[in-house]
C-alpha positions in Angstrom: 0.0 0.0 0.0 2.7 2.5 0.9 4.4 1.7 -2.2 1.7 2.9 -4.0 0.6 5.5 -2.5 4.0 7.0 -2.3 3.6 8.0 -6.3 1.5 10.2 -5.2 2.7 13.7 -4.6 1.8 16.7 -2.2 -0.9 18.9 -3.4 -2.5 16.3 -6.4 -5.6 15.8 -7.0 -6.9 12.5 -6.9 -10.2 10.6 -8.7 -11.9 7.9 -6.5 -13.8 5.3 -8.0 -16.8 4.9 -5.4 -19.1 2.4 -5.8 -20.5 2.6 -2.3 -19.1 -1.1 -2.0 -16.7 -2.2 0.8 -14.2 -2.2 -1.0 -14.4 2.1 -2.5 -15.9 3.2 0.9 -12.3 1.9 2.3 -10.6 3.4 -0.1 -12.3 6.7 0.2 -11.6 6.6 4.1 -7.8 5.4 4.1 -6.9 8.6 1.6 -9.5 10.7 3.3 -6.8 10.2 6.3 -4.0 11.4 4.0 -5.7 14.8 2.4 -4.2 17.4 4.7 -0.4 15.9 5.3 -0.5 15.5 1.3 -3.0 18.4 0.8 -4.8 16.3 -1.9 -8.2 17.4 -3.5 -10.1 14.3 -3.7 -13.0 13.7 -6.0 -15.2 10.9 -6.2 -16.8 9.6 -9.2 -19.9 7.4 -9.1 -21.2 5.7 -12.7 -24.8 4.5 -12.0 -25.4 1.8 -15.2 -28.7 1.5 -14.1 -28.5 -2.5 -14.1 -29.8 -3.2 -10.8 -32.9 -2.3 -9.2 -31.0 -0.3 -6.0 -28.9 1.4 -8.3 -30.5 4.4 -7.4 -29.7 3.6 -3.7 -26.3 3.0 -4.2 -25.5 6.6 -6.0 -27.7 8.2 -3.0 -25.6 6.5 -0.5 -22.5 7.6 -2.1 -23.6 11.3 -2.5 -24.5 10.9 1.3 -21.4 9.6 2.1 -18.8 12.6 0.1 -21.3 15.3 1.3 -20.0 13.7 5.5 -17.0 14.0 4.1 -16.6 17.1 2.5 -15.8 16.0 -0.9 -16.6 16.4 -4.3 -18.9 13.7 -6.1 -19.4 13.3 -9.4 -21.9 10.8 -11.0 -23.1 9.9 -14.4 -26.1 7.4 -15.5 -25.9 5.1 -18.6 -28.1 2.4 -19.9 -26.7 -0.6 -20.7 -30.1 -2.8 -21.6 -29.3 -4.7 -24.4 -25.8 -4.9 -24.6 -24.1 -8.0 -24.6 -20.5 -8.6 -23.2 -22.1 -6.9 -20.1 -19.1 -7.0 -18.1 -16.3 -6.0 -20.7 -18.7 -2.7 -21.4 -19.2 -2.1 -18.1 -15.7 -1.6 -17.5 -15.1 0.1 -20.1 -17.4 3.0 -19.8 -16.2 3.0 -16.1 -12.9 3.9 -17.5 -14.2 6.4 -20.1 -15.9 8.2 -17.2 -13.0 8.2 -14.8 -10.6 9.5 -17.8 -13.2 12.5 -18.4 -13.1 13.3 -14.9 -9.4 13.2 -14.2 -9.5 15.8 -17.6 -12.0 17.9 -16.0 -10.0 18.1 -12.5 -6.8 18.1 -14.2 -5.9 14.9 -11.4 -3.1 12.8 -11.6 -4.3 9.5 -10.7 -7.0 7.2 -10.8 -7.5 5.6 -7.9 -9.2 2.0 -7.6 -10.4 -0.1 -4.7 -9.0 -3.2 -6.5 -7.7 -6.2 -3.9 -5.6 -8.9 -3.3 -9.0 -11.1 -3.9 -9.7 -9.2 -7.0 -6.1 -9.9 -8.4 -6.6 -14.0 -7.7 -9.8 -13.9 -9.2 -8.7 -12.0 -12.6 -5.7 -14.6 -13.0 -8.0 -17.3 -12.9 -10.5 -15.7 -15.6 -7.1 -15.1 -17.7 -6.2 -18.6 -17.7 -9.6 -19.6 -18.4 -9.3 -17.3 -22.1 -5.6 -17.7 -22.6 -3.2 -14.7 -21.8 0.7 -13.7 -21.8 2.8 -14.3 -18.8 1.6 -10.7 -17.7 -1.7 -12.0 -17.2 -0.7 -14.0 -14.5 0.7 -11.3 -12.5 -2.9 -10.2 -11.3 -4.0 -6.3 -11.8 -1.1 -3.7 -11.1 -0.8 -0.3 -11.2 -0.7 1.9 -14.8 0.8 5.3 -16.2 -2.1 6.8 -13.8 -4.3 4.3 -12.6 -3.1 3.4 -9.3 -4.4 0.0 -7.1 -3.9 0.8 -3.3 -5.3 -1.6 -2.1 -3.5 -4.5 -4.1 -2.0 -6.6 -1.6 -4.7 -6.0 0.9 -7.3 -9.2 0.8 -10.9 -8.6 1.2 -11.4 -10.0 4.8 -9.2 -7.7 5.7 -11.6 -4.7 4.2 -14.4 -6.0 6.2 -12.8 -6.3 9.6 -11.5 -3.2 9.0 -15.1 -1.3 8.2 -16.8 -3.5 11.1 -14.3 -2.4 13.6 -15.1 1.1 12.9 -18.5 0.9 12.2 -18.3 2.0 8.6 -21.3 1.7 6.6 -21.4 0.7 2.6 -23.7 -1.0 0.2 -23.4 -4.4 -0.9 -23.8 -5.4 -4.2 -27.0 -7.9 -4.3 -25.2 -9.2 -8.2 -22.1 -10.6 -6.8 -23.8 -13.7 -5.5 -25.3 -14.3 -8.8 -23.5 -16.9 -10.8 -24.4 -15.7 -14.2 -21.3 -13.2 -14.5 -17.8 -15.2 -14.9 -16.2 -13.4 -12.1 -18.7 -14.3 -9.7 -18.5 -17.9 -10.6 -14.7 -17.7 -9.8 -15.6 -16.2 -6.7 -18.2 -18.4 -5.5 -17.6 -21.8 -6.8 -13.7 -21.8 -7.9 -12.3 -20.3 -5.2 -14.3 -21.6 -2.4 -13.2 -25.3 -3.3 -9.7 -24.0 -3.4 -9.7 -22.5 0.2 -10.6 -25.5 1.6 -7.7 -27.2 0.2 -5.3 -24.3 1.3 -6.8 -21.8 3.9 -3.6 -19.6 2.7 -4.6 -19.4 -0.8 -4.6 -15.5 -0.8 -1.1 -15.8 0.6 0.2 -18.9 -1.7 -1.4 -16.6 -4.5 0.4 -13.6 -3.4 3.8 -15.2 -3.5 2.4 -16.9 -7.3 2.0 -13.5 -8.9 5.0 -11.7 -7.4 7.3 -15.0 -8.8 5.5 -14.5 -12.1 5.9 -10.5 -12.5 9.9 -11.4 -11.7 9.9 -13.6 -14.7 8.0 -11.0 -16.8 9.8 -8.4 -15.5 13.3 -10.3 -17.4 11.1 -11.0 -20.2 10.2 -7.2 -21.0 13.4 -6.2 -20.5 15.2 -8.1 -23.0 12.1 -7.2 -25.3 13.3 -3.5 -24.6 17.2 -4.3 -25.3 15.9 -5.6 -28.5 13.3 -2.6 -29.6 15.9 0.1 -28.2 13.1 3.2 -28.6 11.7 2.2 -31.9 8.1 0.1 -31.7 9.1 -1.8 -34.8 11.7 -4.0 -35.5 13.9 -6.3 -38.1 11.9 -9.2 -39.1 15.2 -11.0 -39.6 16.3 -10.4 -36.4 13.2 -10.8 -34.5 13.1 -14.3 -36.2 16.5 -15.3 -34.3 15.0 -14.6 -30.7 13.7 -17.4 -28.8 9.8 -17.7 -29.0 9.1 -16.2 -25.8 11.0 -13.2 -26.0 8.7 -12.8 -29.4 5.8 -12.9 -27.5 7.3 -10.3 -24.7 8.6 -8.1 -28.1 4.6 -7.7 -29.1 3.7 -7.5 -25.4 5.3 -4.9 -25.0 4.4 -3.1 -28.2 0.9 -3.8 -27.2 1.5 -2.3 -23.8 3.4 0.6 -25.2 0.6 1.2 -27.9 -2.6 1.0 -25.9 -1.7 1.6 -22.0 -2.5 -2.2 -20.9 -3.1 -5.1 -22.1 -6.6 -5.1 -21.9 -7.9 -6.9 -25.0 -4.9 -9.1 -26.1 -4.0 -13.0 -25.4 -1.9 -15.4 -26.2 -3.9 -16.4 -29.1 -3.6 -13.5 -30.8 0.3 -13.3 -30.2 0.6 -16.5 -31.9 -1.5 -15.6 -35.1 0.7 -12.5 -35.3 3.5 -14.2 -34.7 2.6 -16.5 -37.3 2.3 -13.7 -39.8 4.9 -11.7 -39.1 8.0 -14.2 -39.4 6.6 -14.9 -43.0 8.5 -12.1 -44.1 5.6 -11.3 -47.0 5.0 -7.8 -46.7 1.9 -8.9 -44.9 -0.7 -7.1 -42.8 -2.4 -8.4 -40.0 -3.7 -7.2 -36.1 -2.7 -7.7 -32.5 -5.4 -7.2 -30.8 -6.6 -3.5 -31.3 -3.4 -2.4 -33.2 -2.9 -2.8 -36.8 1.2 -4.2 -38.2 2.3 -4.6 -41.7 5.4 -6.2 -42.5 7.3 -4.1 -45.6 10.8 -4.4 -46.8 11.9 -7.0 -43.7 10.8 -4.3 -41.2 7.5 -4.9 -39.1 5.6 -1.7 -38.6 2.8 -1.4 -36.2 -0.1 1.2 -35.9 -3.0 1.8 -33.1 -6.4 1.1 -35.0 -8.5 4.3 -34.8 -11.7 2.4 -33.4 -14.8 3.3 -31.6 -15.4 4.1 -28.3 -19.5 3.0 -27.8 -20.6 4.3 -24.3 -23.8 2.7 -25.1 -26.8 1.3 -27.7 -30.2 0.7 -27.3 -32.7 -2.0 -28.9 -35.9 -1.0 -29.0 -39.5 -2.2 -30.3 -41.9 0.5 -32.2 -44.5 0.6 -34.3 -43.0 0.9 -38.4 -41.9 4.4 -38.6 -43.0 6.2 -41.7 -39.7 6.2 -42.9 -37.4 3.7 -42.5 -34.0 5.5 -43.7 -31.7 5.2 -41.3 -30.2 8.4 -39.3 -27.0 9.9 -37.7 -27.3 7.4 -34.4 -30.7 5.2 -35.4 -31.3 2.1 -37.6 -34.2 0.5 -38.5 -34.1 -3.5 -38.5 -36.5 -6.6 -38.5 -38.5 -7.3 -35.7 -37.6 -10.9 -36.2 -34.3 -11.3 -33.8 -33.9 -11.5 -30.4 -32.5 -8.3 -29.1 -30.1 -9.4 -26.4 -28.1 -10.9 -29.2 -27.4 -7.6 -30.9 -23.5 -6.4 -30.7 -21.3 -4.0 -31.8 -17.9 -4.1 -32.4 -15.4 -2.4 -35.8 -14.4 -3.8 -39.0 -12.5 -6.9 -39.1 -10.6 -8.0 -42.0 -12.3 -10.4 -44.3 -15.8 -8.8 -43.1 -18.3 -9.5 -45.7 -22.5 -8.9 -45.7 -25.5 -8.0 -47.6 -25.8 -5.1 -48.8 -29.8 -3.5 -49.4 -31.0 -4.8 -52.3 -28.6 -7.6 -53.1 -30.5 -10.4 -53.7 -27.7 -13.2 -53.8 -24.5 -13.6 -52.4 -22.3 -11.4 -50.4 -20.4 -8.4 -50.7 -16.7 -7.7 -48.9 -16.8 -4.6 -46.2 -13.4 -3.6 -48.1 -15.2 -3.3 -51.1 -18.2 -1.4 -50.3 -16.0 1.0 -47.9 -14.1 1.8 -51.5 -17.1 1.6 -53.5 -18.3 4.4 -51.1 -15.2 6.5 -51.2 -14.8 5.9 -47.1 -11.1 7.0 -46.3 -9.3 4.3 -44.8 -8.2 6.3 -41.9 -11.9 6.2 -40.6 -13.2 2.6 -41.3 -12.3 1.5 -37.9 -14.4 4.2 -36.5 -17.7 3.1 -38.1 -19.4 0.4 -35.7 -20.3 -2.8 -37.0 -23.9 -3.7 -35.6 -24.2 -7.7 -35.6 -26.8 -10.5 -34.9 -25.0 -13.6 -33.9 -22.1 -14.2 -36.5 -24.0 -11.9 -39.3 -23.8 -8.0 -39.9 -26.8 -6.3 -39.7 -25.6 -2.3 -40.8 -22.8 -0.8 -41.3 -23.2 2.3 -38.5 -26.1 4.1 -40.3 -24.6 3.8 -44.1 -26.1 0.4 -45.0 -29.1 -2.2 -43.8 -28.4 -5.6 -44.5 -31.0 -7.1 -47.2 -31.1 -10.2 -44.4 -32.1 -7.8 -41.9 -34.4 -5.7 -43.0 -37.9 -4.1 -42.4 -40.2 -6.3 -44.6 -43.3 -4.9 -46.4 -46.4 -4.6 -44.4 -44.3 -5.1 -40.7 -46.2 -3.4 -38.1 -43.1 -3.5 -36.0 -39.4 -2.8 -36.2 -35.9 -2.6 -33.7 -35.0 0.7 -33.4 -31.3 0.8 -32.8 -30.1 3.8 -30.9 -25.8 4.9 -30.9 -24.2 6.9 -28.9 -20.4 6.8 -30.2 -17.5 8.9 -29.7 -14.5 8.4 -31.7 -11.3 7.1 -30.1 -8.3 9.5 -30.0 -5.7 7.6 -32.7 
């Protein structure tokens, strides 16, 4: 804890991420402690996503609690009904909301009530979906995301709260066994426990052994980048397969801030592409690499950022043309299955009034004059493994409003483009 909280210097200000849970309420007390011998200006920042029934009761309890305390609270409410990948959006537009506050305060840090418990848990889902050696190092701190609470375990939190009679909210969600977190927490980890009582403490010693090994890792990756994020193909073919894999870690890491959205699987297909030596193109995870001329150049994809989307059921407007954030589609899907996510490479659909066959995105996008520098930033609204519209440009012929419907989806956007 004093490690971390060290970084920070006299006279910041700090962001809180209060959820009203056990966990943020400690937080908010522990650096409430440390405002006037650091003179720190602490605001809290609530996101209500509206998911749960005493959501409302958690950002009134929260508000309560900084107005006691004497410091600032921000919230913000989303809707997330009908999203899919509830817990990967979630996060995200928790992140997006933090990041706008730390540019409206001018803060330095980020500050999370992330545990010990939380660490154990996210190594296990990591293991579960594949993931580099990082990913077994549980969650650290970042550029300005700071964790003070990393090596503190969760039974600790509670003591510490019922000893001083600290009041929070509890989460009614975490017992329920449909999110994959909670099914770590409630069935995984239970059975381990009662084969070792210690496992926070075995688990502990685990991740510190691993980020030593990691730690080796990245730094022969940066003796072999220097300060350039591209490299020889030649050479990068000589080095050992795992210092490969820590070479595009690490360009990953450099590119995006984390490594939030890249596993192993995806370090092997590049991998795979790259030591062709083809002048190929291909992706690691949300950045782009080409290979030209024996050198391997890599590039962040300018994506989307989706706070949220909405699928809703209305009568058959009178016109169905599609507008700047709203698309008109069958009534005949099942709403909870609708996604969104950006243009992948061999993409292909639909288009309106295609009768037969298929056409690729590529092609349309040039078809339509779309600059390239831009495609990634138009969402791709799917249905299971099908497209249903490109953002608001194009309707699939598979998906849309048929003659004489009485009813339609309205799908509702709100996008902001990423920074590139």
């Amino acid at each position: 804890m004093k490690e971390t909280l060290n970084k920070i210097k006299k006279g910041s200000t700090v962001i809180i991420a209060l959820s009203g849970g056990p966990d943020s309420v400690y937080l908010l007390h522990l650096v409430k402690k440390l405002e006037k011998k650091l003179d720190l200006t602490i605001i809290t920042g609530h996101l209500n996503h509206g998911i749960r029934r005493n959501s409302g009761r958690d950002e009134k309890f929260c508000r309560k609690l900084c107005k006691k305390l004497e410091v600032i609270f921000e919230t913000e409410k989303v809707s997330l009904r009908g999203v899919s990948n509830l817990e990967e959006k979630a996060r995200n537009l928790r992140y997006e909301f933090f990041e706008n506050l730390k540019k409206k305060y001018n803060a330095k840090y980020i500050l999370t009530g992330h545990h010990l418990n939380d660490s154990i848990e996210t190594v296990f889902l990591n293991l579960t979906r594949g993931c580099s050696l990082s990913g077994l190092t549980g969650i650290s701190d970042q550029k300005y995301v700071l964790r003070p609470l990393k090596n503190i375990t969760k039974d600790d939190i509670l003591k510490y709260l019922k000893k001083h009679k600290i009041k929070c909210v509890i989460d009614s969600t975490n017992k329920q066994n449909k999110y994959s977190r909670n099914k770590i927490r409630n069935l995984v980890i239970t059975v381990l426990k009662k084969i070792n009582p210690s496992l926070e403490k075995t688990f502990k010693k685990n991740m510190e052994n691993f980020e030593k090994i990691h730690r080796f890792l990245e730094d022969e990756a940066r003796k072999f980048l220097g300060k350039k994020l591209e490299f020889d193909v030649k050479k990068f073919k000589a080095k050992n397969d795992v210092i490969q894999s820590a070479i595009l870690e690490l360009i990953y890491r450099e590119k995006t801030d984390g490594t939030i959205g890249l596993n192993s699987k995806q370090i092997e297909m590049a991998k795979t592409i790259i030591l062709k030596n083809k002048n190929l193109e291909g992706h690691l995870g949300s950045i782009s690499f080409k290979t030209e001329y024996g050198i391997c150049h890599f590039e962040e994809k300018k994506e989307v950022k989706t706070s949220s989307f909405t699928v809703e059921k209305i009568k058959c407007p009178s016109s169905l043309k599609s507008k700047t954030h709203t698309i008109y589609v069958t009534s005949d899907i099942d709403p909870a299955l609708v996604t969104l996510r950006n243009w992948q490479a061999g993409d292909k659909f639909q288009p309106l009034g295609m009768k037969r066959g298929t056409k690729k995105l590529q092609d349309f996008f040039t078809d339509r004059k779309i600059p390239e520098n831009i495609r990634h930033s138009i969402p791709i609204i799917t249905y299971k493994k099908d497209i249903v519209a490109i953002g608001n440009l194009e309707i699939s012929e598979k998906f849309k409003v048929k003659e004489k419907s009485t009813s339609a989806f309205q799908i509702t956007l709100a996008s902001k483009k990423a920074k590139s």
